[in-house]
N, C-alpha and C positions, 0 to 999 in steps of 0.2 A: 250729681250722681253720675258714674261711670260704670260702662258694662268691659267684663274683659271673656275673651274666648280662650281657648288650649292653644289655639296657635299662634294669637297674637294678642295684643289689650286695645281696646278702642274705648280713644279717652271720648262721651259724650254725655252731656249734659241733657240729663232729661229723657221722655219719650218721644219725643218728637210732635206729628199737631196733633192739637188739643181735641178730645171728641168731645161731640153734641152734649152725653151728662154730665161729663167734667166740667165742661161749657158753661149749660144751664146753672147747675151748682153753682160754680163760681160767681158768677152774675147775679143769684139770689144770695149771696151771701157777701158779698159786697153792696146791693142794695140796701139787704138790711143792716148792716154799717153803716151806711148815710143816715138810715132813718132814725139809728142810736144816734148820731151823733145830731140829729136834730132836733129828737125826743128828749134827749137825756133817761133819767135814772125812772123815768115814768115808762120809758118803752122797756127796759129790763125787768120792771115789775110785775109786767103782764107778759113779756114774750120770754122773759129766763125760766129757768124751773126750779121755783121754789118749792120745798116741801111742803111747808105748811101751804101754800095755795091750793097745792096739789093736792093733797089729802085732806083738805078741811073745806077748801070750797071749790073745791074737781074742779082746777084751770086742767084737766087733761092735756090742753091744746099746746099745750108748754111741754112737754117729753116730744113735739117734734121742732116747736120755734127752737127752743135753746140750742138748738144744731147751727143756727143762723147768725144768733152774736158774738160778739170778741170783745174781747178785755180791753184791746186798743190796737193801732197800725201792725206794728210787730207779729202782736198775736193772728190774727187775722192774714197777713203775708205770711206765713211760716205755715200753717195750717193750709192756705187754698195750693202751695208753691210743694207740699207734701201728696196735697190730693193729684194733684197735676203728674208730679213723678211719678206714681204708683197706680192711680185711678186710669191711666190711659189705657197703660195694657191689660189692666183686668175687663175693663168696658170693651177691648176690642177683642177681646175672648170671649165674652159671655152677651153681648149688644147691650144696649140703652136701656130696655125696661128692667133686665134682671141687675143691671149693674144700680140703677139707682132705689128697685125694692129693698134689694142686699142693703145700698147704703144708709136708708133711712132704720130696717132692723137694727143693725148696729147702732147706730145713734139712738133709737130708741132705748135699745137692752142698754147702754152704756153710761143712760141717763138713770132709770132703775137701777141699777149697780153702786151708780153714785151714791142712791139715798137708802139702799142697806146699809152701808161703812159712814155714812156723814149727815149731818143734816143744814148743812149750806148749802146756800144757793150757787147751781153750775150754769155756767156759760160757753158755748166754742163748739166746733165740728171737731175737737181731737178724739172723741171717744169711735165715730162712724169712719175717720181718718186708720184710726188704728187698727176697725176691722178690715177697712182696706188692704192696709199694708197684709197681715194676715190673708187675706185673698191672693194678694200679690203671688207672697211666701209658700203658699201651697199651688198655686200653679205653676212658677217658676222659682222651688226650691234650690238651685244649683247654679241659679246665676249670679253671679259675681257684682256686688258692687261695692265703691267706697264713696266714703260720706264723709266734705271736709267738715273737721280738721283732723281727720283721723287719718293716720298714715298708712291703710294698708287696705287691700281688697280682703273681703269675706263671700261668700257664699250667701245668699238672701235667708235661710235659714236661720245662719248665726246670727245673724244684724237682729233677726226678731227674737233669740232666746238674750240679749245684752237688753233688746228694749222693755222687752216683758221683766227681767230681770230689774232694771233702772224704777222700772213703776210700781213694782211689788215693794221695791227697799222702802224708795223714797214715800208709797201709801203704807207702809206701816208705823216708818218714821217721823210720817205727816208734815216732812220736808214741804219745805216754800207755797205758795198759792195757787198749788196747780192739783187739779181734781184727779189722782195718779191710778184712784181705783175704776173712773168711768174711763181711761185707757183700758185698763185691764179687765172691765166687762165689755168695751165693743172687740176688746180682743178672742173674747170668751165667746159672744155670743156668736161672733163672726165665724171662728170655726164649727162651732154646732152647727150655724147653720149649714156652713158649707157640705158639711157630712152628710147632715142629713137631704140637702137638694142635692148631692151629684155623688152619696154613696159612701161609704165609713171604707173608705179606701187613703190609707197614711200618703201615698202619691198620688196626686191627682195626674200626674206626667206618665204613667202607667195606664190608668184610668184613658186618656187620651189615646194613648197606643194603642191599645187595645181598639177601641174606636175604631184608627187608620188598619190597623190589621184585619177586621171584620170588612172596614169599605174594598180594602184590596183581595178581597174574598172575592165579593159580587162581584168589581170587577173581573178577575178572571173568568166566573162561572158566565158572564153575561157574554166575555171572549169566544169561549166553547160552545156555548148558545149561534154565537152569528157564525163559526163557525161549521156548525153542524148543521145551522140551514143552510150554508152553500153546499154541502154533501149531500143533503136529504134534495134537494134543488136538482144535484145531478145525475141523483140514482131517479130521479124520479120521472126525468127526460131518459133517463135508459131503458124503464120498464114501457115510456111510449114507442120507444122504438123496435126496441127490441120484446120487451116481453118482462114478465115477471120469472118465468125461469132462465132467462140469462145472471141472473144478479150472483154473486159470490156470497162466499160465507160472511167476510168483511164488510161488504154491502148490507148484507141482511141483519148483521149485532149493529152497524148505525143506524139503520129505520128502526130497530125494536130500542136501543138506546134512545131516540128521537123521542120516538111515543112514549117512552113514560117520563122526558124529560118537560116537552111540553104539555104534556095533558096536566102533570101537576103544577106547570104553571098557569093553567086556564083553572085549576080548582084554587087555586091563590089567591087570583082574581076576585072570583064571583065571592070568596069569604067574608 
């Protein structure tokens, strides 16, 4: 994956280092790789999500294992090597704990998804994978990337209406051995959820703005603050020396500006 800007393209691969959930992630789910391939088809019976287990003798515990196996090397590299591009910057926008609630919802809603449209048994992180990217795409709608072997840069937006698009075809067509409708439910439930934690706002990038323009608020106000106590500071060395009716008109709308600036900030306080 490559990022490009307006004024230049910078070819790099990747986000750079890896944080602690992608981290952890990764490690659990390369673990339990090993332990497939030590188990064999007795560890997919109990940690995949089958439907009938699930519904007939409540393996519940299976709408979160099946996030953790893979079909084989490939499948398993191409999923964690996905989480890795996309997972970094969403965890390092959002930290660790919300980054990985988020990503077990989506695997969870992606596993349910699957077994409204199928009743085969699924395996793989592609579905909590795919709310990711969806996360990605709504925080950094506008950024640029290409994905070999495709010749061209896109926009993060478009890359997800082609992917959303590819899984819709291919889960109606019920093309090859790939679970196409649990993408397109962590894709689904990824954004509900998103909306709904941080606001049914189409841009989360406005969303954030809005934020820094609010901080740049207080800032100033807290500016005028320390400013106004080095006035109030020096009228008030003038009234020792001199008196209270030496002070100016100017003098006098900053103490009465003062007091109601700080009084309501002592009623702030004690709220």
């Amino acid at each position: 994956m490559s990022v490009s800007s307006r004024s230049q393209i910078q070819f790099r691969f990747g986000p750079g280092t890896i944080t602690p959930g992608v981290k952890y992630l990764i490690i659990a789910n390369a673990g339990a790789f090993v332990l497939q391939l030590l188990f064999g088809e007795k560890f997919v019976f109990f940690f995949g999500l089958h439907p009938a287990l699930l519904w007939h003798r409540f393996f519940v515990w299976q709408l979160v294992t099946y996030l953790f196996l893979h079909g084989g090397f490939l499948h398993i590299f191409f999923n964690m090597l996905m989480l890795w591009l996309f997972g970094v910057d969403v965890e390092q926008r959002w930290g660790t704990k919300e980054f990985l609630r988020y990503y077990l919802v989506c695997g969870v809603g992606a596993g349910l998804f699957h077994l409204i449209f199928h009743s085969s048994a699924v395996i793989g992180a592609s579905g909590a994978i795919y709310g990711v990217l969806i996360a990605f795409v709504l925080l950094y709608p506008d950024r640029k990337l290409f994905f070999f072997p495709f010749p061209i840069f896109l926009k993060a937006k478009y890359w997800a209406l082609i992917f959303v698009g590819i899984s819709l075809l291919f889960g109606i067509s019920g093309g090859g051995n790939i679970a196409h409708f649990a993408h397109l439910g962590g894709m689904a439930i990824g954004f509900i959820y998103f909306k709904i934690r941080f606001g049914w706002r189409w841009n989360y990038y406005f969303y954030q703005k809005k934020a820094e323009r609010e901080a740049k608020k207080q800032v100033k106000k807290e500016i005028h603050r320390q400013k106004l106590r080095l006035q109030v500071d020096a009228i008030l060395d003038k009234i020792t020396e001199q008196g209270y009716e030496s002070l100016n008109d100017r003098e006098i709308r900053i103490l009465k500006e003062a007091s109601k600036i700080f009084s309501g900030s002592e009623n702030e306080i004690k709220s």
